[in-house]
C-alpha positions as CSV (number, residue, x, y, z in Angstrom):
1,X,-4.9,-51.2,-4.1
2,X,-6.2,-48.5,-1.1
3,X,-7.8,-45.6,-2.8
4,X,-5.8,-43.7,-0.1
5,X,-3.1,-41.7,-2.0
6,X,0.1,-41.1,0.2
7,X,2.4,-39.1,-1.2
8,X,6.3,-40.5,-1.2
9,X,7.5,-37.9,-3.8
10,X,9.7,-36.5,-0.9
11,X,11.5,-39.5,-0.3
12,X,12.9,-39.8,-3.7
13,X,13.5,-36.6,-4.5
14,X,15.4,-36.2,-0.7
15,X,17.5,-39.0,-1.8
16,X,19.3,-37.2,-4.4
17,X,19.6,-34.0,-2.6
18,X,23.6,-33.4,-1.5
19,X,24.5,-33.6,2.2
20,X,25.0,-29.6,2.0
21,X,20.8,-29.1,1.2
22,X,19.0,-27.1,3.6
23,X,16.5,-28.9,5.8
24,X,13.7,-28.5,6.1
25,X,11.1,-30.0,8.1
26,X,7.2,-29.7,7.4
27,X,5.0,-30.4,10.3
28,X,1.9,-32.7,9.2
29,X,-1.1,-34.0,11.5
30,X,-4.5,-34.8,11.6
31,X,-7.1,-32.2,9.6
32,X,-3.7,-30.2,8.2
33,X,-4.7,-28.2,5.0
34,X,-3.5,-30.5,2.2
35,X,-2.0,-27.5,-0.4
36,X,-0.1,-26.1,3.0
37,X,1.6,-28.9,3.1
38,X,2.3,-30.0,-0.6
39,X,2.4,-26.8,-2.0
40,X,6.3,-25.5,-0.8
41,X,7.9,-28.6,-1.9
42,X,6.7,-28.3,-5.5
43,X,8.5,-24.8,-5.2
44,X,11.5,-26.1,-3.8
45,X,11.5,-29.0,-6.4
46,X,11.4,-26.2,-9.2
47,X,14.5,-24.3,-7.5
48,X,16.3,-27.8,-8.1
49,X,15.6,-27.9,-11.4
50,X,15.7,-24.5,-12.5
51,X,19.6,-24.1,-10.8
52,X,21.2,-27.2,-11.4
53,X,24.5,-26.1,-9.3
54,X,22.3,-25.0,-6.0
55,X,21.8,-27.9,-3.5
56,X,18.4,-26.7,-2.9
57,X,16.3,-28.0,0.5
58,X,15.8,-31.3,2.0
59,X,12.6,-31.5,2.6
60,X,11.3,-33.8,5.3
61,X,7.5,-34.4,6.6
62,X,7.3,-34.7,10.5
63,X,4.7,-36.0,12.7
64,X,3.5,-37.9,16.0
65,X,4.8,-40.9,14.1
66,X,5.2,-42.8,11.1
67,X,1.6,-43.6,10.6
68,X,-0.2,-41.9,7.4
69,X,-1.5,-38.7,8.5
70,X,-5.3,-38.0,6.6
71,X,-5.9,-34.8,5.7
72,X,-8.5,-32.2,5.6
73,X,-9.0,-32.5,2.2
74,X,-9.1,-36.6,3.0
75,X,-5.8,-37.6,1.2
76,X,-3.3,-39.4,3.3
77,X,0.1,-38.1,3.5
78,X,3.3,-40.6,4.7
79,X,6.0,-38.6,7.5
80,X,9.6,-39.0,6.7
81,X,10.1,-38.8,10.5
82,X,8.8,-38.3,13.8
83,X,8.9,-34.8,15.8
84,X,11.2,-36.7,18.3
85,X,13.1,-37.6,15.1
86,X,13.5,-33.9,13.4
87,X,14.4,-32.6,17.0
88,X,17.8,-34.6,16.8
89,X,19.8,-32.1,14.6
90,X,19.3,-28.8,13.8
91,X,16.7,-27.7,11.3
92,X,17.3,-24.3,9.2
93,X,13.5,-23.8,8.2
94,X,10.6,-25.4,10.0
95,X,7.1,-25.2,8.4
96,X,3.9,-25.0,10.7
97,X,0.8,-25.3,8.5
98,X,-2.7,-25.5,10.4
99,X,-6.0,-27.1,10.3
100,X,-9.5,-25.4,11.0
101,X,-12.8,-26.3,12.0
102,X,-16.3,-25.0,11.7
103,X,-18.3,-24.1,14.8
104,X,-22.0,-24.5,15.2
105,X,-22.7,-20.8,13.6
106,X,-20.8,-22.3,10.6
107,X,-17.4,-20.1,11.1
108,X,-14.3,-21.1,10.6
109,X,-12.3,-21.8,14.0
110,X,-8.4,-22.3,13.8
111,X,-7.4,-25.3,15.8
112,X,-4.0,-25.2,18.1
113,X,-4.2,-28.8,19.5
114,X,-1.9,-28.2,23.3
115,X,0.3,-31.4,22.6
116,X,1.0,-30.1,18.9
117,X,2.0,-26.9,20.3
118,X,4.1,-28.1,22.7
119,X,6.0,-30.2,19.6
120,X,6.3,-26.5,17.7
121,X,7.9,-25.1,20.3
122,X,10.5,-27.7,20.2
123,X,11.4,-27.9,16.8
124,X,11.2,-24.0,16.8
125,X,14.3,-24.0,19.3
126,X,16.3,-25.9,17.3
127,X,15.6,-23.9,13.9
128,X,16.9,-21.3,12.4
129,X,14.0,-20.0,11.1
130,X,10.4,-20.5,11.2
131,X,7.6,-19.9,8.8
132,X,3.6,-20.6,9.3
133,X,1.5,-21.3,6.2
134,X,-2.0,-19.7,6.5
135,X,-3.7,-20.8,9.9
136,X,-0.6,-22.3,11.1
137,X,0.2,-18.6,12.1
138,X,-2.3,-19.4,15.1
139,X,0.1,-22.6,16.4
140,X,2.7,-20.1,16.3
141,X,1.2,-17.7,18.5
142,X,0.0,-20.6,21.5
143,X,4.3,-21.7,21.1
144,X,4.5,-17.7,21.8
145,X,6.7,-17.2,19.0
146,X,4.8,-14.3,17.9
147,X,4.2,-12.2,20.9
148,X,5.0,-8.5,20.4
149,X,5.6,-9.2,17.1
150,X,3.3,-8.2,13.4
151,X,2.0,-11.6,12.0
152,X,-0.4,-12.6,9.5
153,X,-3.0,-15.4,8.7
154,X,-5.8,-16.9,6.6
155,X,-8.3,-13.7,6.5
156,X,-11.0,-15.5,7.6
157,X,-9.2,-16.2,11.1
158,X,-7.6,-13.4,11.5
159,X,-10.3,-11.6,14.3
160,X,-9.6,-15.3,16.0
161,X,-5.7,-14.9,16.1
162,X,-5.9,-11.0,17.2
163,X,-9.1,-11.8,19.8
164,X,-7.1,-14.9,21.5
165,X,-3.5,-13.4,21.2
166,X,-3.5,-9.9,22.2
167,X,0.2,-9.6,22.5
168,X,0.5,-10.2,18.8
169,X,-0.1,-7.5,15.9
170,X,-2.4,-8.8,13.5
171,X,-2.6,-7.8,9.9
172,X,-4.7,-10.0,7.6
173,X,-4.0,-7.7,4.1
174,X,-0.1,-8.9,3.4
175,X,0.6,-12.5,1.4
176,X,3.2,-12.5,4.2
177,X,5.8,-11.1,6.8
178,X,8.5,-11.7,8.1
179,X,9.7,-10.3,11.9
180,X,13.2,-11.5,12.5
181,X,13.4,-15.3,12.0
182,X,9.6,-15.8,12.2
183,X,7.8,-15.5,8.7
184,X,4.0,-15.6,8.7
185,X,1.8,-16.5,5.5
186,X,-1.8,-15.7,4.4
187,X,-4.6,-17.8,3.3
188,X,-3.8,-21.6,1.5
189,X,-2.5,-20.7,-1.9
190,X,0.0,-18.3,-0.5
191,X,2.0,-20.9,0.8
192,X,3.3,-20.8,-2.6
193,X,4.7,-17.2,-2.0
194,X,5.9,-17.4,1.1
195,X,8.2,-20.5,-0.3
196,X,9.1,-18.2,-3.6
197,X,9.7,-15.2,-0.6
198,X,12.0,-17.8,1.1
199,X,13.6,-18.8,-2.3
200,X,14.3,-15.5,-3.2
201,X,16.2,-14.8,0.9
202,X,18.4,-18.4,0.2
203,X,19.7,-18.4,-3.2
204,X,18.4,-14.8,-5.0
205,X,15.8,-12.7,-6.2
206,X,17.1,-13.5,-9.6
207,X,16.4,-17.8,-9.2
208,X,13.1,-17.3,-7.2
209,X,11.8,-14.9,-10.6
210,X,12.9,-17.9,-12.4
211,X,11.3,-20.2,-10.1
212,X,8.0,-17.7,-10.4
213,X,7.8,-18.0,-14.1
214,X,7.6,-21.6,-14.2
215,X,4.8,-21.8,-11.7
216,X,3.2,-18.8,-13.8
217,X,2.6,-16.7,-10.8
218,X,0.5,-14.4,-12.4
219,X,-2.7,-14.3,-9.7
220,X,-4.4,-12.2,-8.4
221,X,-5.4,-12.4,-4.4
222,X,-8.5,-12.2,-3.1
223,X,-9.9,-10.4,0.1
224,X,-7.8,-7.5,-0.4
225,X,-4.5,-9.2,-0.2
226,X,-1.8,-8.2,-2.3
227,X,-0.6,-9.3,-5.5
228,X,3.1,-11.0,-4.4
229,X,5.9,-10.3,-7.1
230,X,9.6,-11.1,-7.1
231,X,10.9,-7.8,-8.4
232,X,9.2,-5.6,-6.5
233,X,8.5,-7.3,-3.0
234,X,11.3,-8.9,-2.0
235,X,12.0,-10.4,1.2
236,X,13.6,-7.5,3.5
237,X,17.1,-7.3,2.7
238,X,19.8,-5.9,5.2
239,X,20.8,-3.0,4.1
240,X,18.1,0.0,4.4
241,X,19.9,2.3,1.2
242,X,18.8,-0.8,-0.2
243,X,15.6,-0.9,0.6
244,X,14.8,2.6,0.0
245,X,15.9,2.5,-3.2
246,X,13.9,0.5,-4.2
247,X,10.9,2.2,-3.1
248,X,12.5,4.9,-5.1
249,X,12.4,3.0,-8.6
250,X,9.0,1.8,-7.9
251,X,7.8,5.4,-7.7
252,X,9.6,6.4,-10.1
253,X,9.4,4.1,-12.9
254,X,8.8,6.7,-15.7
255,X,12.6,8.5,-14.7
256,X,15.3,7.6,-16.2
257,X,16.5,5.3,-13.3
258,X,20.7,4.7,-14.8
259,X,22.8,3.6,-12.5
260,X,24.2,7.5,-12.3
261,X,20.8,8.5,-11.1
262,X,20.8,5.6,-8.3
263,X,24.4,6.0,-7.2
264,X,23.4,9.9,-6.9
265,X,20.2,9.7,-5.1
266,X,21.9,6.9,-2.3
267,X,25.1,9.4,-1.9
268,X,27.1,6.2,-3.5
269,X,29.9,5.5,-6.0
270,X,28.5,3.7,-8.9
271,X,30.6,0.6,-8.1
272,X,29.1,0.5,-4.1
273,X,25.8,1.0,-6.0
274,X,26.7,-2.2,-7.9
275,X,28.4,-4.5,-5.3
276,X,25.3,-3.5,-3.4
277,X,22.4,-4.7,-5.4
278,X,24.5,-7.7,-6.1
279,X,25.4,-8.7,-2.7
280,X,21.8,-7.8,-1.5
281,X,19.3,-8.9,-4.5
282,X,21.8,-10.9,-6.7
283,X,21.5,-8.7,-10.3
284,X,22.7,-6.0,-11.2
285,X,21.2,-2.7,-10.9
286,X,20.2,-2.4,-14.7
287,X,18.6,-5.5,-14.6
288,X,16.9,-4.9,-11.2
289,X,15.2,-2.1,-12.8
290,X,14.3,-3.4,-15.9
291,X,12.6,-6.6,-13.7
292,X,10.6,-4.1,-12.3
293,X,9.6,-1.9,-14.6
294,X,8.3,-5.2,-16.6
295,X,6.4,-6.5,-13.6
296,X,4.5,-2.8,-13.7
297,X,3.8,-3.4,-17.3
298,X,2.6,-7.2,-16.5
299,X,0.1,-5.6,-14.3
300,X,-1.0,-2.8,-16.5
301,X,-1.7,-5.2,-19.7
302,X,-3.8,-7.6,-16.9
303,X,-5.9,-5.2,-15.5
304,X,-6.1,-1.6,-17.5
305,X,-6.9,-1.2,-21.2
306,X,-3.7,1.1,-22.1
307,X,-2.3,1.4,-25.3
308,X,0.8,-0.6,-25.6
309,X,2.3,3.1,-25.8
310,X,1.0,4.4,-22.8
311,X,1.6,1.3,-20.8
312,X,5.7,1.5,-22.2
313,X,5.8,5.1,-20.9
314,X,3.9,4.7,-17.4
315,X,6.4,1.9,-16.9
316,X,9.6,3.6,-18.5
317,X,10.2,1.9,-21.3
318,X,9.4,4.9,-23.3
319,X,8.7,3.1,-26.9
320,X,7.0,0.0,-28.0
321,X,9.7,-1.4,-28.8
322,X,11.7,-1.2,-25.9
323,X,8.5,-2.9,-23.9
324,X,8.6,-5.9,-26.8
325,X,12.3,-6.6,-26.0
326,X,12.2,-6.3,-22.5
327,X,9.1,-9.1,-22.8
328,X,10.8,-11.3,-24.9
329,X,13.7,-11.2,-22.7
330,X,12.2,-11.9,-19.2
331,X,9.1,-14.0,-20.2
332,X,9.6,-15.2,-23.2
333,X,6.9,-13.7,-24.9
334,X,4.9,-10.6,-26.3
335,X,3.0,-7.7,-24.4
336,X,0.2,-8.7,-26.8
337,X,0.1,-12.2,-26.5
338,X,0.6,-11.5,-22.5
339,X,-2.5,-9.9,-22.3
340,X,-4.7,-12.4,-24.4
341,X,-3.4,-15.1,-22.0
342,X,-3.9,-13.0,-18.5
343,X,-6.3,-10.6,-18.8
344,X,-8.1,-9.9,-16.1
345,X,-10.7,-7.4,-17.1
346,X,-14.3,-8.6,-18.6
């Protein structure tokens, strides 16, 4: 048997997926960064299971053809279908990963092979939306899909991407961001956030937390990049009242946040106030709050030594108590325990 692993998980799972899934097509070649690729679909997979009535993605590998495709990492990886192949019907998310290479003063170099650009730009115009993972951002911006537009990318490339592509705004500090249709991802591991970020824009904030807890996104990034979290950065919703009010519960965490106090400080009935967060993040507003008021704690317990009483009241839980409960309800566990397992400090 070839010591060559290719990876048919996608075939079988595809198989079961209902004709109303999403598709989604994942662009694979030569020297493409291994976790880019398989990292999303273990996402998706866990949307699948964790809500059983949702008819998730179909996911589908594409490349120059059906040959194995060896990655960087030097695992081989078996298409689904050719690019000619995807082209044929419309796609609703298309995934551009990239692949780098070192030049002779040992820096990484992102590649953009012409041909494979030329391919992007073809499956672009037939998908609804379009996501790079890490230096796939720099395929992207030879397909000029990101010209006059804020994008981000591996950190280690990003002088590269802003140097080569002037008409592009480059900002190497987010996880990701999304401009319109086009959604760009930081460095490797990320792709994993960008996929929760397009969970959480498809089927909820509300399933992509749920999705978060079983992959025990708990990490912190390096580089300067941001921590990414369900609860309290979303994918942009529609509505701006929306989105400033959540910016609002984040600063003020320790208030009493009801759903009086919201429906005031928006100039909204308390039933707008309701059909709102519901229509735009999928929960209610109570639970909106609570979801980030525990993330807050989650990050106090990892990385401060607080009391258990302080952290409650930073975070506006006010008692121990109430910071137990809310624990035990959303994770399944206690602030104590939480910070054994996750502690960051020394």
């Amino acid at each position: 048997m070839s010591s060559d692993l290719q990876i048919r998980t996608w075939k079988r799972r595809n198989a079961q997926v209902g004709a109303v899934a999403r598709r989604l097509v994942i662009m694979v070649f030569e020297g493409v960064d291994l976790l880019d690729v398989t990292g999303p679909p273990e996402v998706f997979a866990l949307l699948q299971r964790e809500t059983a009535d949702a008819a998730g993605y179909q996911v589908l590998l594409a490349a120059a053809t059906l040959e194995p495709v060896r990655t960087a990492a030097g695992v081989r990886i078996l298409p689904d279908v050719t690019f000619a192949q995807a082209a044929e019907r419309r796609i609703d998310t298309l995934l551009v990963p990239g692949a780098v290479e070192m030049d002779p003063q040992r820096r990484v170099r992102a590649l953009t092979d012409p041909e494979l650009v030329w391919h992007v730009k073809e499956l672009a115009a037939r998908s609804r939306r379009v996501a790079s993972v890490c230096v796939g951002a720099h395929l992207l911006a030879a397909a000029g899909l990101l010209d006059g537009k804020r994008a981000t990318t591996h950190w280690s490339t990003a002088d590269q991407l802003a140097q080569e592509f002037p008409a592009v705004t480059v900002d190497a500090d987010p996880i990701f961001i999304r401009e319109g249709r086009v959604w760009t991802g930081a460095g490797i591991t990320a792709c994993l956030d960008l996929s929760l970020a397009l969970v959480a824009e498809d089927f909820g904030e509300a399933v992509a937390l749920r999705v978060a807890r079983q992959l025990v996104m708990y990490l912190k990034r390096e580089s300067g990049q941001s921590q990414f979290s369900v609860p309290t950065e979303p994918a942009a919703t529609t509505t701006r009242r929306v989105d400033e009010l959540r910016h609002h519960i984040l600063r003020h965490l320790d208030a009493p946040l009801t759903v009086t106090d919201l429906a005031r400080h928006a100039s909204i009935s308390e039933r707008q106030l309701a059909r709102v967060f519901r229509t735009e993040l999928g929960v209610t507003p109570a639970a909106y709050v609570e979801s980030v008021r525990l993330e807050a704690a989650r990050n106090r317990l990892e990385a401060t030594d607080d009391t258990l009483e302080r952290v409650a009241a930073s975070c506006g839980f006010h008692t121990v108590d109430t910071l137990i409960r809310a624990f035990r309800r959303g994770l399944d566990t206690t602030p104590t325990e939480y910070r054994r397992r996750f502690r960051t400090l020394g």
